[in-house]
C-alpha positions as CSV (number, residue, x, y, z in Angstrom):
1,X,-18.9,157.0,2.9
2,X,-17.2,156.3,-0.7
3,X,-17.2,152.8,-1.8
4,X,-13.8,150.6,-1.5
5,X,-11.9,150.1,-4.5
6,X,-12.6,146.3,-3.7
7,X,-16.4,146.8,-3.8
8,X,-15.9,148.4,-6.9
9,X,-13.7,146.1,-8.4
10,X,-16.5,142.7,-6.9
11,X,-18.9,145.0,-9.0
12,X,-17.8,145.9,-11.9
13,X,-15.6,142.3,-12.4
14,X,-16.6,139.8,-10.0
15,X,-19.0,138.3,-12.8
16,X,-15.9,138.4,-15.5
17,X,-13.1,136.7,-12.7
18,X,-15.7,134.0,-12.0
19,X,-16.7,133.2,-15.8
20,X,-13.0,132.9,-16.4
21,X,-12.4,130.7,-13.1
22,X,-15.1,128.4,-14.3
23,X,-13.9,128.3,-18.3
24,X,-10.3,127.5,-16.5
25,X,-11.5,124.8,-13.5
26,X,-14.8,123.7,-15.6
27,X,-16.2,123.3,-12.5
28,X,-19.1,125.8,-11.0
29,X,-17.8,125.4,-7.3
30,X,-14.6,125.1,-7.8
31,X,-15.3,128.7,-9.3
32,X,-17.5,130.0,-7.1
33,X,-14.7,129.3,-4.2
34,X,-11.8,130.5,-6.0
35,X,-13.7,133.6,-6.8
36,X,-14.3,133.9,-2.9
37,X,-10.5,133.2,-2.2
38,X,-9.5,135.8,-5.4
39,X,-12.0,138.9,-3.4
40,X,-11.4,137.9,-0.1
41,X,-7.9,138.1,-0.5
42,X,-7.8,141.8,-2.2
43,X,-10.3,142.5,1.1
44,X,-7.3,141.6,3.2
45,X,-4.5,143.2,1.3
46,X,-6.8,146.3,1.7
47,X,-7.6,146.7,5.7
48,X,-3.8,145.7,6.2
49,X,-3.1,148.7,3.5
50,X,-0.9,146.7,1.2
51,X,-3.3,147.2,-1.8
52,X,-1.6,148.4,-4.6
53,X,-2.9,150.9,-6.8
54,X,-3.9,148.4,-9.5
55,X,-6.3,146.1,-7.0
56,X,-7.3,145.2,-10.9
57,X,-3.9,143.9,-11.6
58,X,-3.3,142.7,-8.3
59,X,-7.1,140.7,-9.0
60,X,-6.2,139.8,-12.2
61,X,-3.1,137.5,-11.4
62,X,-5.2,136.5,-7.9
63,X,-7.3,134.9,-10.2
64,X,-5.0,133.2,-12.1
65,X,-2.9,131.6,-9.1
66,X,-6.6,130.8,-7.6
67,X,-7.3,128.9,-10.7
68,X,-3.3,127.4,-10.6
69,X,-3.7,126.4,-6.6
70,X,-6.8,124.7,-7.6
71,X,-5.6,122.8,-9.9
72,X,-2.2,121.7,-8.1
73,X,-5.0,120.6,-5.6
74,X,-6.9,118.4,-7.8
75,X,-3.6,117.1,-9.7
76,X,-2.5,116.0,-6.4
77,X,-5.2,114.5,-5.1
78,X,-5.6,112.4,-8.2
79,X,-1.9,111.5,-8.6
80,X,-2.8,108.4,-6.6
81,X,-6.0,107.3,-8.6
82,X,-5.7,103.5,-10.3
83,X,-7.2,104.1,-13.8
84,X,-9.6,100.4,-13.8
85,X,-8.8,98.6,-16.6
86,X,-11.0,95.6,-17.2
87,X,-11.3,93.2,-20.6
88,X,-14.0,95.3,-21.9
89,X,-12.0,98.6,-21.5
90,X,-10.2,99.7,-24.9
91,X,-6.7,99.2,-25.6
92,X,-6.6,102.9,-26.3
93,X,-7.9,104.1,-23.0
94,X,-4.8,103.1,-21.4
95,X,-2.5,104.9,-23.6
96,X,-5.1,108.1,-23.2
97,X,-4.8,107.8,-19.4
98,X,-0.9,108.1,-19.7
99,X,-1.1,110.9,-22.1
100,X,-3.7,113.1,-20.1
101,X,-1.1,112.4,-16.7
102,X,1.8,113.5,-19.3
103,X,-0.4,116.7,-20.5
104,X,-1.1,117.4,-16.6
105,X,2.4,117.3,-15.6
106,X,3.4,119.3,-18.5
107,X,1.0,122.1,-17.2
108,X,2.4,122.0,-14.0
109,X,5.7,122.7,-14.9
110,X,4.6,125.5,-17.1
111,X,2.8,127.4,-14.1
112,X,5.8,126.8,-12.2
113,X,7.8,128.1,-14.6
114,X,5.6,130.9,-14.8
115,X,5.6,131.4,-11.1
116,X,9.5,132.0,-11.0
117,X,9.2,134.9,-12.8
118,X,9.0,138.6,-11.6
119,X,5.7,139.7,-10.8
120,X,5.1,141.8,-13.3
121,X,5.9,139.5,-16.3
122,X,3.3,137.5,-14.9
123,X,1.0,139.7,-15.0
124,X,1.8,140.7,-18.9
125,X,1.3,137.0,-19.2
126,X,-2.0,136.4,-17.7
127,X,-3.1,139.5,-19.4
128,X,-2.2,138.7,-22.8
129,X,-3.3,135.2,-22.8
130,X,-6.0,135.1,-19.7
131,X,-8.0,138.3,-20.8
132,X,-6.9,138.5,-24.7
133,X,-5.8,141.9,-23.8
134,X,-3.3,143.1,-27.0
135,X,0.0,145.1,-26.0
136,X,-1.4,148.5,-26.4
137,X,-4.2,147.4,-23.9
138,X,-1.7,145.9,-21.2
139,X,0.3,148.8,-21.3
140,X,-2.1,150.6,-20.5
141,X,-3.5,148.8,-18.0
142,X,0.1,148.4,-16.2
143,X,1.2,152.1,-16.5
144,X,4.1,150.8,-19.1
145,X,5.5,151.1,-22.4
146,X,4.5,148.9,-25.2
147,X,8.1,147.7,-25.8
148,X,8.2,147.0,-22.1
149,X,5.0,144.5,-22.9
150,X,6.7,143.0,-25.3
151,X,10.2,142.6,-23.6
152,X,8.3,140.8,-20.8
153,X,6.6,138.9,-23.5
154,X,9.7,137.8,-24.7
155,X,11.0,137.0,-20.8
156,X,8.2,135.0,-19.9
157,X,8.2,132.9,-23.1
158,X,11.7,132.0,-23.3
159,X,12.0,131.1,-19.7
160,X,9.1,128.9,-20.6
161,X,10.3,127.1,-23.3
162,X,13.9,126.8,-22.0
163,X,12.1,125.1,-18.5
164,X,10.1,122.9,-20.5
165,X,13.1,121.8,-23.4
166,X,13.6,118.3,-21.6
167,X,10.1,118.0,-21.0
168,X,8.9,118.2,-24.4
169,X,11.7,116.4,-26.5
């Protein structure tokens, strides 16, 4: 009996997908479960036959909104948290607080403006800037031209920025 393309893909990149889930969640469970989530979700699309050709592709942007849904999770569960400020505590440390809940917001927005684009620009995206892959390399990878790359490149950037102008005046 041949080997499933997701058994092949757990072996050949299940050690990569969890060294990037715990570079991007710092946090070895965290990593370890989203790289459960990330596999047992291609296992899924596979028995109900909606596995794409690319499972890589397809586990490649898994990853990413693993690593995204964890930390929505984690920014939500702390939007509550009182920061205890006492006399001994810094002036500083409260104008750090704010600025790490401003730098936290600001990501959010970013991977939600990153989730309102087409599939496929967001996989160029996480591509590019999740695995370091250059242009040549994604097209590859995604079966598409190299101007193609770059056009959705250009897509996923601009809506970016133009999502984010008010946030970061």
């Amino acid at each position: 009996m041949s080997e499933s393309p997701v058994a092949r893909l757990f072996k050949s990149q299940g050690k990569r997908v969890r060294s990037f889930l715990r570079r991007r969640l710092r946090n070895d469970d965290d990593a370890q479960d989203a790289t459960q989530n990330v596999f047992l979700g291609l296992v899924r699309r596979e028995q109900a036959g909606a596995l794409e050709e690319d499972a890589r592709a397809y586990m490649v942007k898994a990853a990413y909104n693993a690593a995204t849904d964890v930390q929505r999770s984690r920014a939500t569960h702390h939007a509550d948290d009182h920061f205890a400020l006492d006399e001994n505590t810094p002036a500083g440390s409260k104008v750090e607080a704010s600025e790490i809940l401003y730098w936290r917001e600001g990501l959010r927005r970013v991977v939600d403006a990153l989730n309102e684009l087409p599939d496929l620009t967001q996989q160029v995206f996480a591509l590019y800037y999740l695995e370091g892959l250059p242009h040549a390399g994604i097209a590859r990878r995604l079966h598409i031209s190299i101007r193609s790359v770059e056009r959705h490149m250009a897509k996923a950037l601009a809506h970016s920025q133009e999502r984010l102008k008010d946030y970061l005046r």
